[in-house]
C-alpha positions as CSV (number, residue, x, y, z in Angstrom):
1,X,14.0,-12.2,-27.6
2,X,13.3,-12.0,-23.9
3,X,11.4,-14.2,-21.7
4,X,9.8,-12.8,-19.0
5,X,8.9,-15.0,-15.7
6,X,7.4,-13.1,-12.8
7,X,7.1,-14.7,-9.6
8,X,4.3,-13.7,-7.4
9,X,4.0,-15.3,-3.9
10,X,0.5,-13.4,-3.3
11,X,-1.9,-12.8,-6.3
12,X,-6.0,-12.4,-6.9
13,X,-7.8,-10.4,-8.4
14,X,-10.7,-10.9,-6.0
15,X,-8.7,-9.6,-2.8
16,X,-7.3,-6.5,-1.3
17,X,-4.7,-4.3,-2.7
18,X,-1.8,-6.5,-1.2
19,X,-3.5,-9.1,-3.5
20,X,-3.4,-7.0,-6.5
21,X,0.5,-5.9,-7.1
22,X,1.2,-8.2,-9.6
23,X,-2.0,-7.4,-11.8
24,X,-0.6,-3.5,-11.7
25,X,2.4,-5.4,-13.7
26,X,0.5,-7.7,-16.2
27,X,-1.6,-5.1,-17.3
28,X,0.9,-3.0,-18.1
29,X,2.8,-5.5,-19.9
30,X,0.1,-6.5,-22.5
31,X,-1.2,-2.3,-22.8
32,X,2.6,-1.9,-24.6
33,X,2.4,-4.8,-26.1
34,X,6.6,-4.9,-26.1
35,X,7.5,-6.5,-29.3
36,X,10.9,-7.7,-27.6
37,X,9.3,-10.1,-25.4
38,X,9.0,-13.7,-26.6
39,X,6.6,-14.9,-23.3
40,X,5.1,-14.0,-20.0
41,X,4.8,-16.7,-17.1
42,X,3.3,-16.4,-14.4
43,X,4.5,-18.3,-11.4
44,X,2.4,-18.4,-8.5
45,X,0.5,-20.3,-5.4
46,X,-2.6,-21.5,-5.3
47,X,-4.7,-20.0,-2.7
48,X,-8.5,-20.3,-2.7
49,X,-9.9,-19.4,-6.2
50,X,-7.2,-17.5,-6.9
51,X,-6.2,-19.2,-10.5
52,X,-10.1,-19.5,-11.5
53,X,-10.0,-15.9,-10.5
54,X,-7.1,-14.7,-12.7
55,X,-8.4,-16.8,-15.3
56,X,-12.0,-14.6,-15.9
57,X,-9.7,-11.2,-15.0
58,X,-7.6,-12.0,-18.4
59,X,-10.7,-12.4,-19.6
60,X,-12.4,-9.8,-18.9
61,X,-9.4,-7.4,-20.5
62,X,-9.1,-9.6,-23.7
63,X,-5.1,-10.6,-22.0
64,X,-3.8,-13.8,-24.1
65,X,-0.9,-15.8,-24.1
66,X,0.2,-15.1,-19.8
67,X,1.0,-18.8,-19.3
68,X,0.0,-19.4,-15.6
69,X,2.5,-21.8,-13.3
70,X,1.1,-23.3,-10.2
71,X,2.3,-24.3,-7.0
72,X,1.1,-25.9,-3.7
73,X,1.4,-24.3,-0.3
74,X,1.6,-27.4,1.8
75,X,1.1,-25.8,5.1
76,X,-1.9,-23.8,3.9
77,X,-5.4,-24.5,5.4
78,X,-8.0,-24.8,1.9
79,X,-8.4,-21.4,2.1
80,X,-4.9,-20.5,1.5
81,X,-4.5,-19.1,5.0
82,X,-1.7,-20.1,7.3
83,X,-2.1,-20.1,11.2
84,X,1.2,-18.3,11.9
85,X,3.7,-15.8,10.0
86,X,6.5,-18.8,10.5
87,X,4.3,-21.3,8.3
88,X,3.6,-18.9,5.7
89,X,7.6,-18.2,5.6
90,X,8.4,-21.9,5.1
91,X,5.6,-22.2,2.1
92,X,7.2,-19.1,1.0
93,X,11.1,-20.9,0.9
94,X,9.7,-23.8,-0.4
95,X,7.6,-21.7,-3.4
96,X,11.4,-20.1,-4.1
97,X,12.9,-22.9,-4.5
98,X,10.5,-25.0,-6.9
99,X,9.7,-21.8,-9.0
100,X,14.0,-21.2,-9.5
101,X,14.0,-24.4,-10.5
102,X,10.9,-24.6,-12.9
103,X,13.0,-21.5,-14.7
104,X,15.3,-22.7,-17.6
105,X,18.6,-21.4,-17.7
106,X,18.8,-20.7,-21.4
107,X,22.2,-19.2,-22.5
108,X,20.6,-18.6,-26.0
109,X,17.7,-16.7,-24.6
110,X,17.9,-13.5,-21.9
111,X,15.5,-14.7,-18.6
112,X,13.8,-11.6,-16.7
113,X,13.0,-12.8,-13.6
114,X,10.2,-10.1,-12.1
115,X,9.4,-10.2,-8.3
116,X,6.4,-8.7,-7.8
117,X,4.1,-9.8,-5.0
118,X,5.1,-9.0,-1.1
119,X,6.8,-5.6,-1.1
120,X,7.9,-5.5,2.5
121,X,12.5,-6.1,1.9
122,X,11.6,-8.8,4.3
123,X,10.1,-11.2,1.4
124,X,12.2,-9.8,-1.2
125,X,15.6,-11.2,1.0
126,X,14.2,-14.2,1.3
127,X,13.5,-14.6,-2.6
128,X,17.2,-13.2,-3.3
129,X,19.0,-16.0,-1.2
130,X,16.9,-18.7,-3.8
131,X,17.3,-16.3,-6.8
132,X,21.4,-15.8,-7.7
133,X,21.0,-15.0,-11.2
134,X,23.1,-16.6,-14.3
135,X,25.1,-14.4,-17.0
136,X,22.1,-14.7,-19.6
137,X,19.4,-13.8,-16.3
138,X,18.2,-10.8,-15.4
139,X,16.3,-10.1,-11.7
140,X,14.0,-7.1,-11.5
141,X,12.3,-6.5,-7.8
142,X,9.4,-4.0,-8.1
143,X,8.2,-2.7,-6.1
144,X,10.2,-3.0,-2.7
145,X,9.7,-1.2,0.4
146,X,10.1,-1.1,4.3
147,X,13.4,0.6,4.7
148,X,11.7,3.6,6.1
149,X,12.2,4.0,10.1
150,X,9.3,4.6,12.5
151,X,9.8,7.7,14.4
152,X,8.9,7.6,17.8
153,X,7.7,10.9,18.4
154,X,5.0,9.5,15.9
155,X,3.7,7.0,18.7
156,X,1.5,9.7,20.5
157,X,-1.0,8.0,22.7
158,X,0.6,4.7,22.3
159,X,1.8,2.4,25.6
160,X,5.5,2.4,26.3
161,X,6.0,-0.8,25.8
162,X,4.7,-0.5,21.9
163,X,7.7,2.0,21.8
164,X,9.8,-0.4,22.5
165,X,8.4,-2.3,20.4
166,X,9.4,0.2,17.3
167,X,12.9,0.7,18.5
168,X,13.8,-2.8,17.9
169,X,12.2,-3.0,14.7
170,X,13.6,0.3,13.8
171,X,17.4,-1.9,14.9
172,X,15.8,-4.6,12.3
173,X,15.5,-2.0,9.4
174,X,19.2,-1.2,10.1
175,X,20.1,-4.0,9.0
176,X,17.9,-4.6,6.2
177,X,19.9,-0.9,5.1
178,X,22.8,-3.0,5.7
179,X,22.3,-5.5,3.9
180,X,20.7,-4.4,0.6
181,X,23.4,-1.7,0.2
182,X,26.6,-3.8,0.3
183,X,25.1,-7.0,-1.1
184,X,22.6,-5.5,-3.9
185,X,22.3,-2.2,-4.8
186,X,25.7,-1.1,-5.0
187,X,27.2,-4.3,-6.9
188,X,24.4,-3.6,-9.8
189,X,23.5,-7.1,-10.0
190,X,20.0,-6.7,-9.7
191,X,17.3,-4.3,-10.4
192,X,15.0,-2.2,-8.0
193,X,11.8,-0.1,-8.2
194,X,10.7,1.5,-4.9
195,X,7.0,2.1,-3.6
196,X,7.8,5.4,-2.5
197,X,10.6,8.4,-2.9
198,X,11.4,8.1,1.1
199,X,12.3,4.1,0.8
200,X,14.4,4.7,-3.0
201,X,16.0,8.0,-1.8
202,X,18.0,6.0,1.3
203,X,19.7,4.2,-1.7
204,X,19.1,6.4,-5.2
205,X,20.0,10.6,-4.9
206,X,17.9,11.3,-8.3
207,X,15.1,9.0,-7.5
208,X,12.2,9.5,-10.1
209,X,13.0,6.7,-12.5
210,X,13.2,4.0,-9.8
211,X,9.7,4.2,-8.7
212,X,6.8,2.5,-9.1
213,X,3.7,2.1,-6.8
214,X,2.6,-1.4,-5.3
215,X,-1.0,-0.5,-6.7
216,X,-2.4,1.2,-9.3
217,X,-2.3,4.7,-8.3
218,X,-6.0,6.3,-10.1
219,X,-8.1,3.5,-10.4
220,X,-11.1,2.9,-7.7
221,X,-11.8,-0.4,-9.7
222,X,-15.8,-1.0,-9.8
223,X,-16.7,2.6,-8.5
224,X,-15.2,5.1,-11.2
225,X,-16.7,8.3,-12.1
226,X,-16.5,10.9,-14.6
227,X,-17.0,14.0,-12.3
228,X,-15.1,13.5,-8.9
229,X,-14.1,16.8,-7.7
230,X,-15.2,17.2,-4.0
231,X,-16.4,20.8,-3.0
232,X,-16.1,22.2,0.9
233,X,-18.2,25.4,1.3
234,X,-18.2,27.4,4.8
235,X,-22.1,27.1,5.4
236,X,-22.0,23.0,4.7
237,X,-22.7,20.7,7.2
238,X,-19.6,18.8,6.9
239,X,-18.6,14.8,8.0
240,X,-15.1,13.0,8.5
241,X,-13.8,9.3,8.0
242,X,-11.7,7.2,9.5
243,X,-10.7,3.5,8.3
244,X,-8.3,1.1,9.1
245,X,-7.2,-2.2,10.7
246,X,-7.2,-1.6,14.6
247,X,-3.9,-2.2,15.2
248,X,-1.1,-0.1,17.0
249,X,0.9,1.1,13.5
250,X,-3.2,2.7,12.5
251,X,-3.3,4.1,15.8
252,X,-7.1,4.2,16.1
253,X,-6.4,5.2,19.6
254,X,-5.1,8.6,18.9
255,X,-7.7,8.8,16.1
256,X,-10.2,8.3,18.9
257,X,-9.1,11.3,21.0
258,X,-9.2,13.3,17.7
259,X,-12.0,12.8,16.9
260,X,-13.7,13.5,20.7
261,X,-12.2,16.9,20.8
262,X,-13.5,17.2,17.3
263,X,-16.8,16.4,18.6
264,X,-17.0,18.6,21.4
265,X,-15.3,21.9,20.1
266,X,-16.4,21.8,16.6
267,X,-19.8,22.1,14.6
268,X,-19.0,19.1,12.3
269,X,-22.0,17.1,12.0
270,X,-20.8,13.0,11.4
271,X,-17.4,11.3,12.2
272,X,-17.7,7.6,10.6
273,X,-14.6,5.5,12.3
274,X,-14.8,1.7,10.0
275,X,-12.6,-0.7,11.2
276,X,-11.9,-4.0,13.7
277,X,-8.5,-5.9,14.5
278,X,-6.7,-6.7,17.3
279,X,-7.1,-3.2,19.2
280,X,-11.2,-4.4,19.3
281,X,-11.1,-4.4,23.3
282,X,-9.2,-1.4,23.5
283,X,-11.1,0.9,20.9
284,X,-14.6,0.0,22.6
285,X,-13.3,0.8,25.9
286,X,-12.6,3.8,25.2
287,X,-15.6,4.2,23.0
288,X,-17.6,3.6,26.3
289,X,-15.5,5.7,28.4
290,X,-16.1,9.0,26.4
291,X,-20.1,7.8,26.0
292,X,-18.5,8.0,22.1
293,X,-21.0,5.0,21.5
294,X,-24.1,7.1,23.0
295,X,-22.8,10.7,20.4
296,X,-25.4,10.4,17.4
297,X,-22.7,12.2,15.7
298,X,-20.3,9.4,15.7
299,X,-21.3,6.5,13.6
300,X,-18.8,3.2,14.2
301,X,-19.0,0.4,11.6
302,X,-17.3,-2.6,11.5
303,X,-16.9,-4.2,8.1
304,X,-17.9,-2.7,5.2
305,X,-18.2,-4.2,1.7
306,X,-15.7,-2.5,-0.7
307,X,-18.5,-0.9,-2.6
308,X,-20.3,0.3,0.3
309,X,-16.3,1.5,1.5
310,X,-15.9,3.6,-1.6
311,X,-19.7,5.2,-1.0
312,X,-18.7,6.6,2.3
313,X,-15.5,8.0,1.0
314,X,-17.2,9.4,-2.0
315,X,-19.7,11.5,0.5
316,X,-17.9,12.6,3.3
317,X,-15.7,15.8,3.3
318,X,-12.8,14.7,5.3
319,X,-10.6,11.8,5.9
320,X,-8.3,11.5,9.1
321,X,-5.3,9.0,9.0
322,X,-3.7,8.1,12.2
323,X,-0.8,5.5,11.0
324,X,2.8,5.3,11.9
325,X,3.7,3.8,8.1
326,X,2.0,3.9,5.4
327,X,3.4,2.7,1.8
328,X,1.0,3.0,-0.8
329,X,-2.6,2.8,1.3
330,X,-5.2,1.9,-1.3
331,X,-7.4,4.3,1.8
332,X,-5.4,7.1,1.1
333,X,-5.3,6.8,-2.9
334,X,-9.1,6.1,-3.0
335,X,-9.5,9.4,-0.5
336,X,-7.3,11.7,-3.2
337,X,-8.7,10.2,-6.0
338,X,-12.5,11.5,-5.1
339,X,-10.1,14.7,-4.1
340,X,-11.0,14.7,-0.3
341,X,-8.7,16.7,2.4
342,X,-6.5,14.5,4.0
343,X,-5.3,15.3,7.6
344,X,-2.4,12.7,7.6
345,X,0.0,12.2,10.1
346,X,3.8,13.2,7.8
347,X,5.6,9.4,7.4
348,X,7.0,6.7,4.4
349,X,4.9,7.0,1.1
350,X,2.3,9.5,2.3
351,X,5.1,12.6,1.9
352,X,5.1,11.6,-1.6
353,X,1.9,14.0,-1.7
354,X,2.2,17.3,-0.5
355,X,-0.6,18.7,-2.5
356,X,-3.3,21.5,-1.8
357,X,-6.0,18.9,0.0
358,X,-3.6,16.9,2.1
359,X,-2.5,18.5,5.7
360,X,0.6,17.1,6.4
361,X,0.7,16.5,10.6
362,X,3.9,17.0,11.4
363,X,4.5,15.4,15.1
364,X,7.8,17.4,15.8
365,X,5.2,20.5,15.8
366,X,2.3,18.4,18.3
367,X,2.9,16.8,22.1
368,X,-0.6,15.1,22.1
369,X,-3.9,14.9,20.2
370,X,-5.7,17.7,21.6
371,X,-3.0,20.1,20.0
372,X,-3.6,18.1,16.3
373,X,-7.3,18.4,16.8
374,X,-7.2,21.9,17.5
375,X,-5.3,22.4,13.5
376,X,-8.0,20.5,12.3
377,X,-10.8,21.8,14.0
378,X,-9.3,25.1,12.2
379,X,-9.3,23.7,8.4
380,X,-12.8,22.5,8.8
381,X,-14.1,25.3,8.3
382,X,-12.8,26.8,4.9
383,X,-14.1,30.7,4.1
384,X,-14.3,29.6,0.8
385,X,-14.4,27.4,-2.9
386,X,-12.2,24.7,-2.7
387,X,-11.8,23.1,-5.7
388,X,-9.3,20.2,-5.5
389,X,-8.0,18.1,-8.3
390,X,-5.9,15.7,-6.9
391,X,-6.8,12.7,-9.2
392,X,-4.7,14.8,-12.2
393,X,-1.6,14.0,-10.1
394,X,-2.3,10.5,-9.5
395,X,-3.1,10.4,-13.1
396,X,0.3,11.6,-13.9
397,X,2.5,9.8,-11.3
398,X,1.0,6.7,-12.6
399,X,2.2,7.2,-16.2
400,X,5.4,8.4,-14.7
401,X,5.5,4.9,-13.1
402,X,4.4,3.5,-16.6
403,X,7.4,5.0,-18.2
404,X,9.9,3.5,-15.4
405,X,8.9,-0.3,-15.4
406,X,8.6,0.2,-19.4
407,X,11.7,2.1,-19.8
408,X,13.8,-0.2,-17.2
409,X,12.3,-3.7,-19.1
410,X,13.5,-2.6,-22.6
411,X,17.2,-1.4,-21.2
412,X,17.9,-4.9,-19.8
């Protein structure tokens, strides 16, 4: 018998999708019901409500027996927050170390150790210096991303000095390349499931077994519906979203000078732009300089809650996304799964879907945003029926996922 012991430095059922990674994992664990596993423990931080969360979650799915491990984040205000990246790293180290040692090393009994939590290779290093396996251990990391460069041809609109920004983390990446190759995935010792094709096929050739999603792929949690296919007719007044955190790797700025061309060369009738971050200053400044604030055709929000989120996606006709990287945006998955056209600038885990409704932007083929606003003032006005069924894929690439973590569990 196995015991399985997965170690989760980020987990609530309550939160966003970065929250919700390991969930993806324990429900898939007790929907198979493997017979070769003796016991699932959970080994995790307390942040917030987090436990009293997970608690009602099992409940609410009829999930028994997932033994639940706490630890303290000492540098953690009582929400669970830290003030810096550099306290949350040393909570992090210190979680490693007391959850490797709250893990028996059983000779008599096969350990699988399960990451699943952060998926950036950043966090997964840092749990891989704590977590040298024994003989009877085995470490599964799933799933693990990051190793995808940002192009710089990408950064359109974006100040000189963020480019330089992205070369020198594009010089961190290399080595991250570096050092899983050598140290990890060519010695075999441990066991890796990617976010997306572009981050596994730097390592893996034949790449479809070793993937599986940070988030569940199909499911829009509290807003499901039986009938979601979205339907774009030529003679229908028409509407397009754009959501994110306003920081430089969304690029709400380019997004902006989209959407203003959009505005004045095209008959669309409602561009909704939901977000706030960092960018704040920047994004209203230029909302005042193209009197985008005054245009009753362009509706900013702020916050939104997720219910109210998923209502806006479900209505409008198109979504625009703007972002250097994306991995697994819940945005994007939420945007195919009520089978909206995508217009999506080409990087990381969004090439994983070239389907009918999503309009790959390629930058190599645009110099600025007037020229990417001109190819979608162009598809917003279809001639005719579009009927697009992009939550069958999802549907299918999440069993395919399934399958993998399955499949990889019972061959270790």
């Amino acid at each position: 018998m196995k015991n399985i012991f997965i170690i989760s430095d980020i987990i609530d059922p309550c939160l966003g999708s970065e929250f919700r990674i390991a969930l993806k994992a324990l429900e898939i664990l007790y929907e198979e019901k493997l017979k070769f596993i003796d016991e699932v423990k959970l080994l995790i931080p307390r942040r917030n409500k987090n436990i009293e969360n997970l608690n009602i979650w099992f409940s609410e799915r009829n999930i028994e027996n997932i033994i639940i491990e706490e630890f303290k984040f000492e540098y953690a205000d009582t929400n669970g927050n830290h003030n810096s990246k550099f306290l949350f790293i040393r909570d992090l180290i210190n979680f490693y170390r007391k959850a490797r040692k709250a893990i028996p090393i059983e000779p008599s009994k096969k350990n699988i150790i399960f990451k699943c939590g952060q998926v950036n290779w950043v966090f997964y290093l840092i749990f891989l210096f704590f977590f040298k396996k024994s003989k009877s251990e085995k470490i599964v990391c799933a799933p693990i991303s990051g190793f995808i460069y940002i192009k710089l041809r990408d950064c359109i609109e974006l100040p000189f000095k963020t480019r330089i920004y992205y070369i020198l983390y594009n010089a961190f990446i290399f080595v991250g390349r570096f050092l899983f190759r050598f140290l990890y995935i060519f010695k075999n010792n441990y066991y890796f499931l990617f976010a997306t094709y572009s981050d596994c096929h730097i390592f893996h050739k034949e790449f479809k077994d070793k993937i599986y999603s940070e988030i569940q792929l199909y499911n829009t949690g509290d807003f499901l519906e039986k009938e979601s296919r979205n339907y774009v007719t030529k003679n229908k007044s028409s509407s397009i979203l754009w959501s994110g955190h306003l920081v430089h790797r969304k690029n709400p700025l380019l997004a902006l000078r989209i959407i203003s061309d959009i505005l004045k060369f095209s008959k669309i009738e409602k561009i909704y732009f939901i977000g706030n971050g960092p960018l704040n200053s920047d994004v209203f400044d230029y909302m005042e300089k193209t009197n985008l604030k005054t245009n009753k055709r362009f509706i900013y929000i702020s916050n939104l809650s997720r219910y109210e989120f998923l209502k806006v996606v479900k209505k409008v006709d198109y979504v625009l996304i703007t972002s250097l990287r994306e991995v697994n945006s819940i945005f994007f998955l939420e945007s195919l799964f009520f089978n909206k056209k995508i217009f999506a600038i080409k990087n990381s885990g969004i090439m994983d879907f070239d389907l009918a409704n999503v309009v790959l932007l390629d930058s190599s083929k645009f110099r600025n945003a007037k020229e990417i606003s001109e190819v979608i003032i162009q598809a917003i006005e279809p001639e005719e029926l579009v009927d697009f069924t992009s939550k069958e894929y999802l549907q299918s690439r999440y069993y395919l996922e399934k399958h993998n973590l399955i499949n990889l569990l019972k061959s270790l």
